[in-house]
N, C-alpha and C positions, 0 to 999 in steps of 0.2 A: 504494500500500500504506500501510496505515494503521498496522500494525503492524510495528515493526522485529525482526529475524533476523538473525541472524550464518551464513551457511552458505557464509564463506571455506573453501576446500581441500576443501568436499562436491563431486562430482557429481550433479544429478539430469536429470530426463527426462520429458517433457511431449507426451501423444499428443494429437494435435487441437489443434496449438499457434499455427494462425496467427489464430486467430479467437477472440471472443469470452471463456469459462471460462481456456479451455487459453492464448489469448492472455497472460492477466492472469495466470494463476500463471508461467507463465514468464519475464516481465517481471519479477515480485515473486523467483524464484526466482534470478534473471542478479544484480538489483541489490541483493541480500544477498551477493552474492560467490560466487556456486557457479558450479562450467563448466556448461553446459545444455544440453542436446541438444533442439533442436527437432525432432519428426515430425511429419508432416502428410501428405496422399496430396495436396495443391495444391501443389505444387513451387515456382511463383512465388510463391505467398503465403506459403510457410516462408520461402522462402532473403530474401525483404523483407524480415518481419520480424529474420529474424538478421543480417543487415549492417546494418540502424538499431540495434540492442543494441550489433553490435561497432563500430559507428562508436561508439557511446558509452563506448567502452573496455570490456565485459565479454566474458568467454569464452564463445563462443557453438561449437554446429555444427549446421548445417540436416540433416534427414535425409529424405528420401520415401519412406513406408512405408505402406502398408495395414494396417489393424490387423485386417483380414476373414482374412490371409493369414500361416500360421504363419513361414512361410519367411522371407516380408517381415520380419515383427517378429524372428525370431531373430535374422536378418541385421543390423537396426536396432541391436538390444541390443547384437552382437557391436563392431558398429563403434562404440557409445557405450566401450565398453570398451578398443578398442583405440585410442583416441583421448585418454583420459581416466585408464584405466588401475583401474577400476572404478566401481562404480553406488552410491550412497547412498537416493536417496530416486527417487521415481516418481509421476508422477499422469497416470494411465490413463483419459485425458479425453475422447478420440474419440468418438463419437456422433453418430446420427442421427434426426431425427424420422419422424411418418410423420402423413398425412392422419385425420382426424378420424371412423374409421370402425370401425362394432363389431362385434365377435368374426364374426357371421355373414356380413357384407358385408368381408372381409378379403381378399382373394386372397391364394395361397399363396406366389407370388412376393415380395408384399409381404413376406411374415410371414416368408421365409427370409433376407431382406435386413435385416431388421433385427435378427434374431436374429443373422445372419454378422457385423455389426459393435457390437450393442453387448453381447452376451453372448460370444460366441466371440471377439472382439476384448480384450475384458475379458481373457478367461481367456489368450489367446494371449500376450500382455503381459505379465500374471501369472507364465505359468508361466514362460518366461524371463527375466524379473527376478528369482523367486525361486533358479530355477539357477543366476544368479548372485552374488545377496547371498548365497548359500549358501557359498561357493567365500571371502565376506569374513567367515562367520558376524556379522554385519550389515546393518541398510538398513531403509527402510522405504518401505511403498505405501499411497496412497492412490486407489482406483478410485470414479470419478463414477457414481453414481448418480441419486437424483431423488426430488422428493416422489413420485413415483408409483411407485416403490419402497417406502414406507409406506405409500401407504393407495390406492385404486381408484377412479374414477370410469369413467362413460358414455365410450366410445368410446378407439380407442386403444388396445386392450387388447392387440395384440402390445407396444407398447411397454411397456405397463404391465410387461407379465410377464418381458421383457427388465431392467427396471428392480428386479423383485421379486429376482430371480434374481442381479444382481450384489450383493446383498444378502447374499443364502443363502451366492454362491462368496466374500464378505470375511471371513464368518463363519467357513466353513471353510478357508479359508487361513490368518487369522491365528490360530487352535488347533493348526493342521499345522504352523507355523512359528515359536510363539513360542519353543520351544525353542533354534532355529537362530538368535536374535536378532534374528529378522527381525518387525518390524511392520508390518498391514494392516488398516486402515480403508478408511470412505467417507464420502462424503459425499453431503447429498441437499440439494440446492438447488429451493428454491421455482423463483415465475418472475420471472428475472434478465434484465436489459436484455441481450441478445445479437444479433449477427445473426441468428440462429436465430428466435429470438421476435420480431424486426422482421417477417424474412419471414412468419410465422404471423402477425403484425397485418395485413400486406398483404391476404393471402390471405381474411381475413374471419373466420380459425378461431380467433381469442383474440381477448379484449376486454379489453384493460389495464386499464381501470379496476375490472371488477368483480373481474378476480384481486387489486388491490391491496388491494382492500376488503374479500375474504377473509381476510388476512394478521390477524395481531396488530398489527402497526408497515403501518397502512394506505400500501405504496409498495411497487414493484418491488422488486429487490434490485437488487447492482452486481457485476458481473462480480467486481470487484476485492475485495469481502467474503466468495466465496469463496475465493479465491487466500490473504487472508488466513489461513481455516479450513485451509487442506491444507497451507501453513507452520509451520503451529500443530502441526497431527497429525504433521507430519514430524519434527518438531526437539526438542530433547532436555527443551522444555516439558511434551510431551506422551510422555514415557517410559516411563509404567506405561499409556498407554492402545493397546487393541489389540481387533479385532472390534467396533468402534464402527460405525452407522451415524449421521451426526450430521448431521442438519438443520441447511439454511443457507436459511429459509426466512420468517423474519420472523414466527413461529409459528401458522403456517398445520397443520402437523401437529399441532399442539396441540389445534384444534378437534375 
């Protein structure tokens, strides 16, 4: 982290937290001093990462949650709560990609699977963290979105519209909630070195070099200059901001 935070005595909570985005904000979010709830649906891969945080002295708790499944995530939240003693900030980072295929060569299987996790998982998240901050009349959320959340290209397009859509639900959230003291952004990240995007280079379906060269700042992004932006939008910098969808894209959405 490049940017320093103070979020001694906060809680927050980080879906999709052993890898990649979700990795790096909860790393940034442990070593500004907050308790931190890991979830992840990789069990070995949460509970790693949080005994290397709490070997490094921060308060950590691993949780395994499907964000597809309302039950799961309640249950998640419930235990972040009863652990911690309530919820401060969130970044509802879970997601998944999908093969490189358009609107009419989709199968429907595909297209409900990705919708169950990164729309419905979104909102599943959402709605029980906001029933909670609700209960502090404070908190705030931050839910991953994506360039492809702003703007469309060729193929992809359930993802696309999954991406569109966590957009529309940050929108309406943080208008249904500003009153409650509760804030809800997003953020939309170009293409960021993750394992995600490794595997998509494997696979032959991205070409690094010409995504960097679409950018403004010709280069990837870094996991960890997200983590930066959802620090920023959580904490009491970013106080009057709320219903933002904010590019982390090296301005790529700019073109």
């Amino acid at each position: 982290m490049t940017v320093q935070f103070d979020y001694t005595g906060q809680v927050t909570m980080v879906t999709g937290a052993s890898a990649g985005m979700g990795l790096a904000a909860a790393q940034a979010f442990a070593r500004a001093g907050a308790a931190t709830a890991l979830v992840d649906v990789n069990e070995a891969a949460v509970r790693a990462v949080a005994e290397e945080l709490a070997a490094d002295g921060h308060q950590v708790l691993a949780l395994v949650g499907d964000v597809s499944d309302e039950a799961q995530v309640a249950s998640v939240v419930a235990e972040v709560v009863a652990a911690f003693g309530r919820l401060d900030a969130a970044f509802n980072n879970a997601g998944i990609m999908m093969p490189p295929l358009k609107t009419a060569d989709t199968d429907n299987a595909t297209f409900d699977r990705i919708v169950a996790v990164n729309l419905a998982g979104v909102w599943n998240c959402l709605k029980h963290e906001i029933l909670q901050m609700r209960t502090q009349q404070s908190g705030t959320i931050v839910n991953n979105s994506s360039i492809a959340g702003l703007k469309s290209g060729t193929g992809r397009s359930a993802y696309t519209a999954t991406k569109h859509a966590v957009v529309a639900l940050t929108k309406s959230a943080a208008l249904e909630e500003g009153a409650q003291g509760i804030r809800v952004n997003a953020v939309c990240p170009g293409t960021i070195t993750t394992p995600m995007v490794e595997r998509m280079v494997a696979a032959g379906e991205l070409d690094t070099g010409a995504s960097a060269m679409a950018a403004a700042i010709p280069r990837l992004g870094r996991a960890e200059e997200v983590a930066d932006a959802v620090l920023w939008l959580c904490s009491t910098s970013a106080s009057y901001v709320t219903g933002v969808a904010l590019p982390v894209d090296g301005g790529l959405a700019a073109g």
